[in-house]
N, C-alpha and C positions, 0 to 999 in steps of 0.2 A: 096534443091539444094546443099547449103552446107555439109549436109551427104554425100549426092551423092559423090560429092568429094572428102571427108575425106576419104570415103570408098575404092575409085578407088587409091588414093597415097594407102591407107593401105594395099591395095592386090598387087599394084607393086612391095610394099616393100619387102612384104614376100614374094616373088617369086623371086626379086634378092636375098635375104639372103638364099632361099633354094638351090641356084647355087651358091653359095658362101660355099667351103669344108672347108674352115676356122671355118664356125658357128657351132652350135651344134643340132642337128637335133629338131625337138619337133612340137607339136599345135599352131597355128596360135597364135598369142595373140586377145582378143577379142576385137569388136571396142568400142571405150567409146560412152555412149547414149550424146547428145548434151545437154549442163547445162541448158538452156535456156526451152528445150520443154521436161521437166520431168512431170513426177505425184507425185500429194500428197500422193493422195490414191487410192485403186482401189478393190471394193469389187464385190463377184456376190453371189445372192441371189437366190435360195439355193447354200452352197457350200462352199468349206475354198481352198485358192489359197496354191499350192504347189510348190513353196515353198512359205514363209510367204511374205508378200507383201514388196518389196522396191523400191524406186525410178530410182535405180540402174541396178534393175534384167528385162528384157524386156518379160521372156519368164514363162510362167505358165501353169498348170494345173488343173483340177477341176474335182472331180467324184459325180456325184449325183444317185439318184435309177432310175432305168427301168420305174416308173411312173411318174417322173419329165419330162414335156412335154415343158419346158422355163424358160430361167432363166432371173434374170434381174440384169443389168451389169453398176455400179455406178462409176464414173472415177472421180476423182477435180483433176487440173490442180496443181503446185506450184506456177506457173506465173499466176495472174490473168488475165493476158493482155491475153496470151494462147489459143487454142481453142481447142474444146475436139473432136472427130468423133468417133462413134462407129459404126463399118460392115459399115462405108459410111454415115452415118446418125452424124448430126450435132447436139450433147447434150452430156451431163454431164450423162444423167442416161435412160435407155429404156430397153424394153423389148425383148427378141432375142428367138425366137424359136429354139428347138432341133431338130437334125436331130432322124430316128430310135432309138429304145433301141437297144444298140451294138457297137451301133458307138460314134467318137466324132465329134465336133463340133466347127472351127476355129473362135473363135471372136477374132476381129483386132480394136485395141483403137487407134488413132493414134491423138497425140497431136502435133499442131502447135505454135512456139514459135510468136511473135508480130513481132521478127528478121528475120522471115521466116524459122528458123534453125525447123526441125522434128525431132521424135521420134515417133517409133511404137510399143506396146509392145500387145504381140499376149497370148492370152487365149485360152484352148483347154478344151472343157467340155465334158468329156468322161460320157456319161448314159450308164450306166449297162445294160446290156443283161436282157431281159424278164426271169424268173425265170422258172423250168421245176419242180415244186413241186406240184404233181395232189394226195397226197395224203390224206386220212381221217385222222385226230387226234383222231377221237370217234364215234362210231356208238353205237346207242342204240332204242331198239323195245319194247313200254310198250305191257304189261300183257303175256311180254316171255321172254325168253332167248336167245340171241346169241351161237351156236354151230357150229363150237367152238368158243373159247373166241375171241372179237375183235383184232385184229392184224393188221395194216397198211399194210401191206404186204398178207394179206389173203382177196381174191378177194369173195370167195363163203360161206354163211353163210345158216343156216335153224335156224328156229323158232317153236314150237310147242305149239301153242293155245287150249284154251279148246270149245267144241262145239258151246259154247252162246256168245262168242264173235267176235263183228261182222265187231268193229275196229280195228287198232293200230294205234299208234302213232310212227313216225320214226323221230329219231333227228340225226345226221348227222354234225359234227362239223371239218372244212379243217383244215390241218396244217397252209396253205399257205391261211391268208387271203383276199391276191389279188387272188384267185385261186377263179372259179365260180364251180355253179354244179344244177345239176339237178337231182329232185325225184321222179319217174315214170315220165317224160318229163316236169311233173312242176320245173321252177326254183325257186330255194330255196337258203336262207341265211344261211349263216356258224351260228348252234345251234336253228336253227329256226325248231319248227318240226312240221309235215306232217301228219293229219289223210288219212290213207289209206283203203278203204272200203276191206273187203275180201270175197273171196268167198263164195258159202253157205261148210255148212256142210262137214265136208269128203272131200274137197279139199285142194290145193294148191294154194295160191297168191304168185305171183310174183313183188317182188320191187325191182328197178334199180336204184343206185345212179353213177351218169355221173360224176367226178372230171373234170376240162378244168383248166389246169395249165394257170400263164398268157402267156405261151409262147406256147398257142393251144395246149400241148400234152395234151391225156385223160388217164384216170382210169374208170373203169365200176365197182363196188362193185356190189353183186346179194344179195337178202334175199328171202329165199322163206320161204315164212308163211304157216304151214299147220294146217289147222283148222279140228280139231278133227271130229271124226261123232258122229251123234246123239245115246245119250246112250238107253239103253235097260233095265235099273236098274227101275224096277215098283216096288219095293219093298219099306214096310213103317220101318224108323229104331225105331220111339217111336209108341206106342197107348197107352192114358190113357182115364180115364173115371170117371168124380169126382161128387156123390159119387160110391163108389165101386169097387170092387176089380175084375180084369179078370181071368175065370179061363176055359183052364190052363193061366198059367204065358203067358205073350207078347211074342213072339217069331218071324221074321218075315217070316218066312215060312209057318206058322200057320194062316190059313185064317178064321180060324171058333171060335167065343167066347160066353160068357154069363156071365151075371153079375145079381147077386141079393143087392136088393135097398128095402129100407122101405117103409113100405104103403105111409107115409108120403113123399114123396122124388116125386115132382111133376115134375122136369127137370135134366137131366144131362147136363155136359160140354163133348164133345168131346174133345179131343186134338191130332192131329194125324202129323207125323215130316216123314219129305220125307228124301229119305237116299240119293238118287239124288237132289240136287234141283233144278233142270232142269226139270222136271218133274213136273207135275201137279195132282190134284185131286180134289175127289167130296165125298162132307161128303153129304148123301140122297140127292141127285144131286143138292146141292147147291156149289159153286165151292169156295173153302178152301187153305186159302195159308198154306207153310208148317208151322209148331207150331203154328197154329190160332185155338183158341179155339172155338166152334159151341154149343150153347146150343139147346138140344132136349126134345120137351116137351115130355112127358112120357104117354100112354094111361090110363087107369082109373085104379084101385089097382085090385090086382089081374091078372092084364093082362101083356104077354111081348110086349114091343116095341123095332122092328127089326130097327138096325140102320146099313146102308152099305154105306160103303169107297173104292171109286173106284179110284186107283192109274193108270196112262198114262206114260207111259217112253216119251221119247223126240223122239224115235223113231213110239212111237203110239202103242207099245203094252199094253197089259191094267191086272191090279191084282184086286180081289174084295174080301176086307175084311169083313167078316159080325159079329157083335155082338147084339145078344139078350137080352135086360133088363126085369129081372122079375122082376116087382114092387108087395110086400107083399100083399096077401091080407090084410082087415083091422083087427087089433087083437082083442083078447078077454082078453088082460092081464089086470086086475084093481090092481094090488098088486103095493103096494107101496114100494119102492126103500128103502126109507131113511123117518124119521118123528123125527121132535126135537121139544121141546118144552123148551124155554129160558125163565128166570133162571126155572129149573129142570133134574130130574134123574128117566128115567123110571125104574121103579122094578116089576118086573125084565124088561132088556132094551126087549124094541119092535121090534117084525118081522113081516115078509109078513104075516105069517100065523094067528097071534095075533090081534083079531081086537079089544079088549077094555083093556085099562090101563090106571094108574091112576098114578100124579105128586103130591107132597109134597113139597109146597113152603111156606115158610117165613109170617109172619102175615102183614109185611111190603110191599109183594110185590103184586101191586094192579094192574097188566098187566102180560100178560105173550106172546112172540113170537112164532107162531108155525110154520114151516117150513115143508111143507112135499113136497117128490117127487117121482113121479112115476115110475115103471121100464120101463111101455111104454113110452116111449119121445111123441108119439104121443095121449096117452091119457092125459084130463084134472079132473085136481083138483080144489073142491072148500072147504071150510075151515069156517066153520060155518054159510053156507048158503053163500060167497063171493065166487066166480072163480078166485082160484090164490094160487099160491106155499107157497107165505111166508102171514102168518097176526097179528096184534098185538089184543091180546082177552083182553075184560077187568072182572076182576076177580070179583066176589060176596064179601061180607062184611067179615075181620074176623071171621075166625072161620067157614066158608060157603064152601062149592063145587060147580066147576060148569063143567058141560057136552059140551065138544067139540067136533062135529062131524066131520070128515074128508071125503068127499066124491070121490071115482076112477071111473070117467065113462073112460071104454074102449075104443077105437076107432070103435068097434063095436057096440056100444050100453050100452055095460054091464056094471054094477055099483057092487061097493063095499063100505061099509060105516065103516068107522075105530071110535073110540070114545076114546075118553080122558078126563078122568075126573080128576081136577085140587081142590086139598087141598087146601084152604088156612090157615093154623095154627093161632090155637089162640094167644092173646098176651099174653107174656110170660118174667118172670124177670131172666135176668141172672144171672148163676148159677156157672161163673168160678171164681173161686176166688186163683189163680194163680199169682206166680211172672213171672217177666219175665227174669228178671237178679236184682243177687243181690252184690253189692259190698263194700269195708270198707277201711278208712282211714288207719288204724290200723296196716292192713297188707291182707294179702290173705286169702282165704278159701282154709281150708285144703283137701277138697274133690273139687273137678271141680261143679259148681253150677248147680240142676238141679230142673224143680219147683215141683217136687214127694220127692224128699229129704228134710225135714226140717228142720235139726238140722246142723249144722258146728262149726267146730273148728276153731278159728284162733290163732295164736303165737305171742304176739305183742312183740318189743323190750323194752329193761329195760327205754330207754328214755320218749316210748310214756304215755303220760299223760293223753290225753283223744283220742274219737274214733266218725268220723260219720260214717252213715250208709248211701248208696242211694242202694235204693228200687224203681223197677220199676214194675208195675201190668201189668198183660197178656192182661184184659179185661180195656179198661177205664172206666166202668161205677163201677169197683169195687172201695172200700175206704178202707185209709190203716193210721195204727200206727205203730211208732216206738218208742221202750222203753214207753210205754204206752201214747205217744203222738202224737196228728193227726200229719201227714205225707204227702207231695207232689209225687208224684209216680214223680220218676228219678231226684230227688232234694235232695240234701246233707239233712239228716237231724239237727237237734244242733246235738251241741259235749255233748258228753255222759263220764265225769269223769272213769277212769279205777283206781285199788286199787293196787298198787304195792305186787308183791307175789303173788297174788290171781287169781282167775277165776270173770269176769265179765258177767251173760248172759244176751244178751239184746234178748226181746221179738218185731219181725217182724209180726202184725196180717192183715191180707188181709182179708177183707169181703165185698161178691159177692152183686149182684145187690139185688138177692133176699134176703140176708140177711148172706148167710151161710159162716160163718169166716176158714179160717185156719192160725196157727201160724206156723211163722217159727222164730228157737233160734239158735241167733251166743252167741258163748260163746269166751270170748277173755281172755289169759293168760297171765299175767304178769309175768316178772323171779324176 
């Protein structure tokens, strides 16, 4: 009641000073809010008042988004005695619905002082207009392409799939995440995506993506997926055949082969690679994916067995590869490849044609290995009445020979008998009586040491006094003096006095196992 009043002098006033030519023209002055029925504070939830909140200012504003549906409006008194009213309703703090997105919305706080004196200070929560953003940020179609490239603004797209596929997947991602949509009439979330079946073969699918901004307007995106037709490619890009070689060469326009295989060769492997692989086939009408290998047993030697590969395009046309395996008859080869006999040296060495020869081995060696192999792969060896390639023989007493038979049956039946008759030498004393290096304290030999040379010069200087000699033998069973004293082969011998002025020869004798000595003489010269 008291505003009331305050109010009513305040507009007489200004109405006689506006008829008063004395004053100076201008804006009303504003009325003062009444000290008693202020606010402490005054917040709304969502939302920041504008201007910033004072006890002073009566009149605000508030903008929240187009989806904010209520706000809620917290008032304290500075009087405690005070009472608070929000829209009519008797509290401190509540919750107030919005009107539409677009509009605002008056909320009225009005505080009563204990004195009875008022104050009303008015709030206006302006919510945003619904937003008009119906567009795609990203469209994307697995196992194709967009043509042309994705563009916000480009409404109609095509896709181009390959025949055998029978899905896609559509991901679809709005600008505007309050914005809805839908993918063939399913609705769908912003990045959420979408298997779409498609049609058969050689058609076109159609997919529709609906944009709905929040403020109802739409966007329609198109995609049409066109799924390829079924190919007509019956053709193989590999054919192999292990073992054996095709002839002619693989080609694949060439429907007709042949392959030769050893008697011995009782299976092939097929291996056949589709150039389509959409496309299907059949190795002898057993059904074979592409690069799977098919093993084929083989008819009896001598015979071919027809192997045929029936290739199916995806359209149903059909190509039929055919190859023929001649498997050898069985041979008549008994000759032997290779024959060794360890430790020995045949003499002359042994060939297919050569069926007896004889080894010369050591008196020591009381075994001997023999290895032989045949040029048939498919014929068998035995080896002194044993079946088998390699065998260890044992040799007869020094001084004895013994008869090794080697036996080639053919794969045919047929035999061949090889013989090897094996030496073994009598025992025997050795005979070399060889240095092996000879060298001197003294100084050098004058020639480079060689053990067919016996005699050397060496130069000693005026200081040396005396001389050893190391002497090393070829053979260690041989025994050796130096300057007519046993000797250690590769052991400094004593020192040997030299004669100032003079020549010193010292006598090196090497004598072999059997007996038989030779001498070797370093002669050393003093200045």
């Amino acid at each position: 009641m008291v505003l009331t009043i305050l109010l009513a002098l305040f507009t007489a006033l200004s109405l006689n000073a506006c008829g008063d030519s004395n004053n100076v023209s201008g804006p009303p002055a504003p009325v003062p809010l009444s000290p008693d029925a202020k606010l402490s504070s005054l917040t709304i939830t969502p939302g920041t008042l504008q201007p910033a909140f004072s006890g002073d200012v009566p009149n605000y504003a508030v903008d929240v988004a187009s989806n904010v549906a209520s706000v809620r409006v917290t008032a304290q008194p500075q009087d405690a005695g005070a009472t608070v009213s929000i829209n009519g309703q008797t509290t401190t703090s509540r919750s107030v619905s919005l009107t539409a997105a677009g509009s605002g919305t008056p909320l009225t706080i009005a505080v009563t002082a204990p004195n009875g004196s008022q104050n009303t200070y008015i709030v206006t929560v302006n919510r945003a207009a619904l937003a008009g953003n119906n567009s795609l940020q990203r469209l994307t179609v697995s196992r194709g392409t967009l043509t042309p490239a994705f563009n916000a603004n480009t409404l109609n797209y095509f896709v181009n799939v390959t025949s055998n596929v029978a899905n896609v997947s559509v991901t679809a991602t709005l600008q505007d995440t309050n914005a809805s949509m839908t993918v063939n009439g399913q609705g769908t979330s912003s990045g959420q995506a979408r298997t779409i079946p498609l049609f058969g073969a050689g058609s076109s699918t159609p997919i529709t993506i609906i944009v709905t901004a929040p403020n109802g307007t739409q966007k329609t995106y198109s995609v049409a997926v066109q799924r390829a037709t079924l190919g007509g490619d019956n053709n193989l890009q590999r054919l192999t055949v292990s073992p054996g070689t095709f002839f002619p060469a693989f080609d694949a326009n060439t429907t007709g082969y042949f392959v030769n295989v050893d008697s011995n060769v009782a299976n092939v492997s097929v291996t056949a690679t589709l150039q389509d692989t959409n496309a299907s086939m059949m190795v002898n009408g057993q059904g074979t994916s592409s690069g799977q290998a098919r093993t084929i047993p083989l008819f009896g030697v001598g015979s071919s067995t027809p192997i045929t590969i029936i290739v199916t395009a995806p359209n149903g046309t059909q190509k039929t590869y055919s190859v023929a395996v001649q498997r050898a008859a069985l041979g008549a080869n008994t000759n032997l490849q290779r024959l060794t006999v360890s430790p020995g040296i045949f003499s002359p060495l042994l060939n297919a044609s050569t069926t007896s020869d004889f080894v010369n081995v050591e008196s020591t060696v009381a075994n001997v290995s023999v290895t032989a192999q045949p040029q048939d792969s498919g014929a068998t060896v035995s080896i002194n009445g044993q079946t088998t390639t390699t065998l260890s023989v044992p040799l007869g007493a020094v001084g004895s020979s013994i008869a090794i038979p080697i036996e080639v049956t053919a794969p045919n039946g047929s035999r061949k008998t090889y013989t090897v008759l094996v030496n073994r030498a009598v025992v025997s004393l050795s005979g070399n009586n060889n240095l092996l290096t000879l060298d001197l304290s003294a100084g050098a030999l004058a020639l480079v040491f060689d053990a067919a040379t016996t005699s050397y010069d060496v130069a000693a200087t005026h200081a040396t006094a005396d001389a050893t000699v190391t002497a090393t033998v070829a053979d260690s069973t041989a025994t050796l003096t130096i300057n007519n004293s046993p000797a250690t082969s590769g052991v400094p011998s004593v020192s040997i006095p030299l004669a100032p002025g003079a020549t010193t020869s010292i006598p090196i004798v090497v004598t072999a196992e059997n007996g038989t000595p030779k001498t070797y003489t370093v002669n050393i010269t003093m200045p």
